[in-house]
C-alpha positions in Angstrom: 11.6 -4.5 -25.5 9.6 -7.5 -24.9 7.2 -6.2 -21.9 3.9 -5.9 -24.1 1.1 -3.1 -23.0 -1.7 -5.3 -24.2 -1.2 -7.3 -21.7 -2.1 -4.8 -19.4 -4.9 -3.1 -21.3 -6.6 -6.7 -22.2 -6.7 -7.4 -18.3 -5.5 -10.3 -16.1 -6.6 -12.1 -13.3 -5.2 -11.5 -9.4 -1.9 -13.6 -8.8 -0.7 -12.8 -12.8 2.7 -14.5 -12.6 5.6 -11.7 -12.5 6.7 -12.7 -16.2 3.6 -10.9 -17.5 5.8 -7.9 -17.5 9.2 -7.1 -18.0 11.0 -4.2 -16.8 12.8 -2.3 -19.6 16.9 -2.7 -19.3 18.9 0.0 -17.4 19.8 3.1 -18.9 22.9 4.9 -18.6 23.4 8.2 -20.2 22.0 7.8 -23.5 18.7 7.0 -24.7 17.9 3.6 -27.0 16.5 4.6 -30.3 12.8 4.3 -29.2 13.1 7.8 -27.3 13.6 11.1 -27.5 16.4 12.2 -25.7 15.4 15.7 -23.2 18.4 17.2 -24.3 17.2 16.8 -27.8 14.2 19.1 -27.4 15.6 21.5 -25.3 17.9 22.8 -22.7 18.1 20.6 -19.4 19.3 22.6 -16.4 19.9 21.6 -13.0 19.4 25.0 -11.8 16.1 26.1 -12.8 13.1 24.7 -13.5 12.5 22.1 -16.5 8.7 21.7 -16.5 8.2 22.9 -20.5 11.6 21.3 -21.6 9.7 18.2 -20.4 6.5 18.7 -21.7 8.2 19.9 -25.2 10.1 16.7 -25.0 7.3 14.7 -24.2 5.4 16.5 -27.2 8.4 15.9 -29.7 8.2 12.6 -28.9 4.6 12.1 -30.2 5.0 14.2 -33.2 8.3 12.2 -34.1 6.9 9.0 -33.5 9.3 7.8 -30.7 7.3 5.9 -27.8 8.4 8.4 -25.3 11.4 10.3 -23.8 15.0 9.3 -21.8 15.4 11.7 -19.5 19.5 11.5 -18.1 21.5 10.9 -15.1 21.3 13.7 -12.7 19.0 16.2 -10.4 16.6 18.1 -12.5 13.6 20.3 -11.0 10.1 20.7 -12.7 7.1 18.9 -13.0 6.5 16.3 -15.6 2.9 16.4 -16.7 1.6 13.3 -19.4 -0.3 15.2 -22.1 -0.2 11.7 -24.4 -1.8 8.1 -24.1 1.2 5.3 -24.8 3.9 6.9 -23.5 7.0 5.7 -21.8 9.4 8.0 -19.6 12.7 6.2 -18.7 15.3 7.5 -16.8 18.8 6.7 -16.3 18.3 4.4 -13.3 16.4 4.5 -9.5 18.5 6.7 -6.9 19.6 4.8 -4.5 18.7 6.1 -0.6 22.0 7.4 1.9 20.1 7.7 5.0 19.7 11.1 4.3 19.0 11.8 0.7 18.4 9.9 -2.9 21.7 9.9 -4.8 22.3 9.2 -8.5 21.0 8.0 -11.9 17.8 10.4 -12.5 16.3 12.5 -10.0 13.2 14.6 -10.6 12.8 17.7 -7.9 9.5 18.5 -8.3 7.0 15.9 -9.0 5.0 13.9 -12.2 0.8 14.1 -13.0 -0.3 11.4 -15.2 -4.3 10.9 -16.1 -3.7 9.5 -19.7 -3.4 5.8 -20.5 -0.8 2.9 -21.4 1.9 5.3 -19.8 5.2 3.0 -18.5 7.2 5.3 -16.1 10.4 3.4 -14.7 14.3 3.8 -13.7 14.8 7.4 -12.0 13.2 9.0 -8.5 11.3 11.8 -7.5 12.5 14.1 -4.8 10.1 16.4 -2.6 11.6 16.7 0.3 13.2 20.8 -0.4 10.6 21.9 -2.8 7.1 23.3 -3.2 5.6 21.2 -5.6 2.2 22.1 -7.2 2.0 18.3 -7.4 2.0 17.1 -3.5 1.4 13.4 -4.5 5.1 12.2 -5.9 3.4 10.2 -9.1 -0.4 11.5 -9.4 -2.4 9.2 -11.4 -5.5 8.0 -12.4 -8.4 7.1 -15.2 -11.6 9.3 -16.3 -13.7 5.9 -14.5 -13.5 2.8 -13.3 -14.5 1.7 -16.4 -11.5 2.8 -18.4 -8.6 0.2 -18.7 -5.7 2.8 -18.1 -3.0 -0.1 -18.6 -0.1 1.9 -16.0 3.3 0.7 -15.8 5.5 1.6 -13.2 8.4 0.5 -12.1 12.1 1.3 -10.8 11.2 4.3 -8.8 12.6 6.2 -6.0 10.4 8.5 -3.9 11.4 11.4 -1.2 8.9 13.2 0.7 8.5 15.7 3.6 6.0 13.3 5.5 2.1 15.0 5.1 1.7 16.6 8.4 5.0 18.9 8.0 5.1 19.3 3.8 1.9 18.1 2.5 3.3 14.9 0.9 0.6 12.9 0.3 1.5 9.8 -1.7 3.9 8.4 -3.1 2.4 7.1 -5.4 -1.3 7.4 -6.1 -3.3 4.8 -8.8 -7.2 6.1 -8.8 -10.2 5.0 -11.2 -9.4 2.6 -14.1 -8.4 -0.7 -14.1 -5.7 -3.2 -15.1 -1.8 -1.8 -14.0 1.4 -2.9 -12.3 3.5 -1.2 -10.1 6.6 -2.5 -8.7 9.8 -2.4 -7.6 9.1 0.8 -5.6 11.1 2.6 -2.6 9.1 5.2 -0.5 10.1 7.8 1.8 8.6 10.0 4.4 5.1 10.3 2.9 1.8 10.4 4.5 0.9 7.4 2.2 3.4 5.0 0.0 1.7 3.4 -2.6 -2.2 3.8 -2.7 -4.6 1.7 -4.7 -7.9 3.3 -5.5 -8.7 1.1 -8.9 -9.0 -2.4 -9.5 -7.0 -4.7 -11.0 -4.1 -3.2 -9.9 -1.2 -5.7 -9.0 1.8 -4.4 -6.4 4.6 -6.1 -5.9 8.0 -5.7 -4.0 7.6 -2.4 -2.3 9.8 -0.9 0.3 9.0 1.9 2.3 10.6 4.2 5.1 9.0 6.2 7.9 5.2 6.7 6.4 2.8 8.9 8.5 -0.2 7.1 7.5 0.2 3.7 5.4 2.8 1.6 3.5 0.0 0.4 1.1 -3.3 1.3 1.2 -6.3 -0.4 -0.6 -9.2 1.4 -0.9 -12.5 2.3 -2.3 -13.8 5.9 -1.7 -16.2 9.0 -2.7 -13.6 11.3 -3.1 -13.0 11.3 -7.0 -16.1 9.7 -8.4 -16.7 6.0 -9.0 -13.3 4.7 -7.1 -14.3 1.1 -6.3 -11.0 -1.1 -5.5 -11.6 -4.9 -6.7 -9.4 -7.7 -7.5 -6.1 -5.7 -6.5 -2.8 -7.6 -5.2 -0.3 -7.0 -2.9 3.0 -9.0 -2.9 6.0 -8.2 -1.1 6.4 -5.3 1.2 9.5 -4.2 3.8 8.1 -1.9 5.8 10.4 0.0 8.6 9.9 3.2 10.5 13.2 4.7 12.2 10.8 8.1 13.8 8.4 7.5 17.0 4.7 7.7 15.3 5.4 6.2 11.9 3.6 3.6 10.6 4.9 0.5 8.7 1.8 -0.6 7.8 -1.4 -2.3 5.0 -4.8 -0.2 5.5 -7.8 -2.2 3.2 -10.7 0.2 3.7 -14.1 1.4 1.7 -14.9 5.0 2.5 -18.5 5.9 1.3 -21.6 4.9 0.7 -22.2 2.2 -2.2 -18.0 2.0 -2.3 -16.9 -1.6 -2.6 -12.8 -3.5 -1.5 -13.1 -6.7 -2.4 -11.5 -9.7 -3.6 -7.8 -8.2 -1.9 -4.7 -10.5 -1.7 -1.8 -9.4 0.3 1.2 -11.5 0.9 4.9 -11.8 1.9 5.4 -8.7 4.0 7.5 -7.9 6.9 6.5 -4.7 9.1 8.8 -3.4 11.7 8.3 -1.1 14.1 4.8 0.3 13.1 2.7 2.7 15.5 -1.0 1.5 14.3 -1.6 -2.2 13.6 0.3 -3.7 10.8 -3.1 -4.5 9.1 -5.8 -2.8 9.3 -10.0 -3.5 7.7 -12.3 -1.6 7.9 -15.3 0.1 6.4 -17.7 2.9 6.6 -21.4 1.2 7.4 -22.8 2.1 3.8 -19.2 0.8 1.9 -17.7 -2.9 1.8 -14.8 -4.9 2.4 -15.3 -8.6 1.2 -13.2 -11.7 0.6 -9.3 -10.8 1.5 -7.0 -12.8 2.1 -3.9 -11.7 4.2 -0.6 -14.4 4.1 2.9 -14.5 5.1 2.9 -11.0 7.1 5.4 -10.8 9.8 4.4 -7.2 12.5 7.3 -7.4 14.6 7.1 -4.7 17.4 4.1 -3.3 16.3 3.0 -0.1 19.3 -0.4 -0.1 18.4 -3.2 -2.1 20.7 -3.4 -4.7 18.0 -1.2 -5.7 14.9 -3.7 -7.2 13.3 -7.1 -5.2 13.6 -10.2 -6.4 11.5 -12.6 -3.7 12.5 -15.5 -4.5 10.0 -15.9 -6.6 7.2 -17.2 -9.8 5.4 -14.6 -13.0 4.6 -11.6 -12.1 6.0 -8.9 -14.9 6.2 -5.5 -14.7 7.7 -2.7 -17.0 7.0 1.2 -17.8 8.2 0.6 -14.6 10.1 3.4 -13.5 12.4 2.9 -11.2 15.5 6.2 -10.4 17.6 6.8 -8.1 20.5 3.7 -5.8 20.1 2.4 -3.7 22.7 -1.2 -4.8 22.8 -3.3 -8.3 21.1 -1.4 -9.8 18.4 -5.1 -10.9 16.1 -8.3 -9.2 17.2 -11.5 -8.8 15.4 -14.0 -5.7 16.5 -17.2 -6.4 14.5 -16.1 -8.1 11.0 -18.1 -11.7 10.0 -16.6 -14.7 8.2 -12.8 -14.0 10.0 -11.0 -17.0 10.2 -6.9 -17.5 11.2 -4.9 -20.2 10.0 -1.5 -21.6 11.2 -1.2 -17.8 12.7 1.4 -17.1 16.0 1.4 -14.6 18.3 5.2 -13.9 20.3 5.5 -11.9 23.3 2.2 -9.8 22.6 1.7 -7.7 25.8 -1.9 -8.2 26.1 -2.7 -11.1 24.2 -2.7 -13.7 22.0 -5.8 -12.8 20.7 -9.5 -10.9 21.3 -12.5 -11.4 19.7 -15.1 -8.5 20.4 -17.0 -10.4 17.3 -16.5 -14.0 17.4 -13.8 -15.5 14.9 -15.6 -18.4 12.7 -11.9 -20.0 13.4 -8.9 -19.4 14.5 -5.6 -21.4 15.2 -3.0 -19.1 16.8 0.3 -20.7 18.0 -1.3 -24.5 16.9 -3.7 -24.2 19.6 -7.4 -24.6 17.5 -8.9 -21.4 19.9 -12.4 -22.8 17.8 -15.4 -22.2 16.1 -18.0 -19.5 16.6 -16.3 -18.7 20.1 -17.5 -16.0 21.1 -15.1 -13.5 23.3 -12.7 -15.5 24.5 -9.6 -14.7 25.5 -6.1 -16.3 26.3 -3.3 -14.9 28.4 -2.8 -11.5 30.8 -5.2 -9.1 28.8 -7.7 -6.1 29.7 -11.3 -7.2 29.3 -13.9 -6.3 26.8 -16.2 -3.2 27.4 -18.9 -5.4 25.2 -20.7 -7.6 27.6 -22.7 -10.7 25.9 -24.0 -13.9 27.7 -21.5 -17.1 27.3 -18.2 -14.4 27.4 -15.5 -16.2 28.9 -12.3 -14.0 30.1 -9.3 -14.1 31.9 -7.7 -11.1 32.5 -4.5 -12.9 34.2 -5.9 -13.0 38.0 -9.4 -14.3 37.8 -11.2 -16.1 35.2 -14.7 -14.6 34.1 -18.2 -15.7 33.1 -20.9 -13.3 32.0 -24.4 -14.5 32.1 -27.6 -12.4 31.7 -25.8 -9.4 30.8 -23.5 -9.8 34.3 -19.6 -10.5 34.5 -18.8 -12.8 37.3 -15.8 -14.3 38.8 -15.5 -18.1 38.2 -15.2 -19.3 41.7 -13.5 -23.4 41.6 -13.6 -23.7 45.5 
């Protein structure tokens, strides 16, 4: 096996090369001699549920000094809950999707709960979508603190949900508190939430998902489960498609609390299609922060939200090789963030406009026109205007061109 844990437990930098770790090989129907075979430790049934065949499994494993359990080719309900640090828990190979259902190698019906450390989890799917599950996220996981390097590895895997608002599927897949893991490789399906990032250091790469409710990928720093901040976290490579009315196909970065910070975020190479809210989204709560991203190589093509790319608040945003097609409202607009600045960025067909700027943009270039420096509330094309009146606004709202002065918009009269 030559993907080494350390690596992940001594830490690495945002923008690791992909080398750093290696997925395990494919299974089949037989475990390698580093694991415990399921069947091994107890009966496996399709039937009924498996919950303490996996957990005596898992706990054979430790006591026999194999590095964790193969669990075969096929459906199997129960919950898989990690009791031991250093574990892996390999399956017979990621379902592939039908349109309808996950079909073959290994499927878990229930769901898996991990809050240990240096667990690898890869090759086999987890399937919500016509069970209860104690566990509503499909992969729950997280660390004790922020502090704790928890070293995660997970990769290969399929996930099916019931979306949140009809079967209270959360996430996908849900990283919170520690530091230092990789996830990818991952397919997501009908959940409120595909893969969500709550830790730091936590490096994403070649996600697909299907229909979310809420988020593709969400970055984010929060209250809700102690220290939670989200720093130095990576995205790289998302397909994003929605085939429902009201999906989203989307990136959320966000801080959520007072004192919470998101910061230092990459995302790159992602294509969004079809999306009901913006295809990226920052924002913060006024006591929380969002500092230095840096958003590249997105694509939002027919995005139905007022904007695809909404910057809401924040410090040091920067978008690059951004791509907005065919969406309903402004293709690149900034609410109330500082330091946002748009480079070699086009807008196609947006409905609105090119661009707004509520907050001025420090610069922008949107279809290789330099819009400029510090401008404050301009904006190009057949578009509504602002509600937020400031001295020096200049709008056209594709009749008449406008000119606000001492708190008053007036019409631009050239006769």
């Amino acid at each position: 096996m030559t993907f080494s844990r350390r690596l992940l437990l001594a830490g690495f930098a945002v923008g690791a090369p992909a080398a750093a770790a290696q997925p395990v090989r494919d299974q089949t129907d037989k475990a390698d001699s580093a694991l415990l075979d399921v069947r091994d430790a107890g009966s496996l049934s399709p039937d009924s549920d498996n919950t303490s065949t996996f957990d005596g499994a898992l706990a054979g494993a430790a006591a026999s000094g194999k590095a964790g359990i193969f669990i075969p080719p096929g459906r199997w309900p129960g919950s898989i809950i990690v009791k031991q640090d250093n574990v892996r828990i390999v399956g017979a190979g990621r379902p592939v999707w039908t349109g309808s259902a996950l079909a073959g190698g290994t499927i878990i019906v229930g769901g898996i709960e991990n809050r240990r450390v240096g667990t690898e989890i890869g090759h086999l799917g987890v399937d919500q979508s016509t069970v209860s599950s104690t566990i509503i996220d499909g992969l729950h996981s997280g660390g004790a603190s922020d502090e704790i390097a928890v070293g995660y590895y997970y990769h290969d895997l399929a996930f099916l949900g019931r979306g949140y608002s009809g079967g209270k599927s959360a996430h996908a897949l849900l990283m919170q508190n520690g530091t230092n893991s990789i996830v990818e490789r991952i397919l997501a399906i009908r959940y409120a939430h595909g893969v969500a990032v709550r830790m730091s250091r936590a490096h994403v790469r070649d996600i697909e998902t299907i229909d979310m409710e809420a988020s593709s990928v969400i970055f984010k720093s929060d209250s809700m489960s102690g220290k939670n901040d989200c720093i130095g976290s990576s995205l790289d490579g998302l397909s994003a498609k929605t085939t429902a009315p009201r999906r989203n196909a989307n990136i959320i970065i966000e801080s959520r609390g007072t004192g919470k910070s998101t910061r230092n975020i990459r995302v790159q190479n992602v294509l969004s299609e079809g999306s009901a809210s913006a295809t990226i989204t920052v924002d913060k709560d006024p006591g929380g922060e969002v500092d230095n991203v840096l958003v590249s190589n997105v694509t939002s093509d027919g995005c139905s939200a007022d904007r695809a790319f909404a910057i809401i608040h924040g410090t040091n945003i920067t978008l690059s090789t951004c791509i907005a097609k065919d969406n309903a409202g402004f293709s690149f607009r900034n609410s109330a963030a500082t330091g946002v600045k748009l480079f070699g960025c086009v807008s196609i067909n947006a409905k609105a406009a090119a661009y707004f700027q509520d907050a001025p943009f420090d610069f922008a270039q949107i279809n290789n026109e330099i819009i400029g420096a510090k401008i404050s509330g301009a904006q190009v094309g057949r578009g509504k205007l602002t509600t937020k009146l400031q001295d020096g606004l200049l709008e056209y709202d594709g009749t008449s061109l406008y000119f606000t002065t001492g708190g008053v918009r007036r019409i631009v009269n050239f006769s």
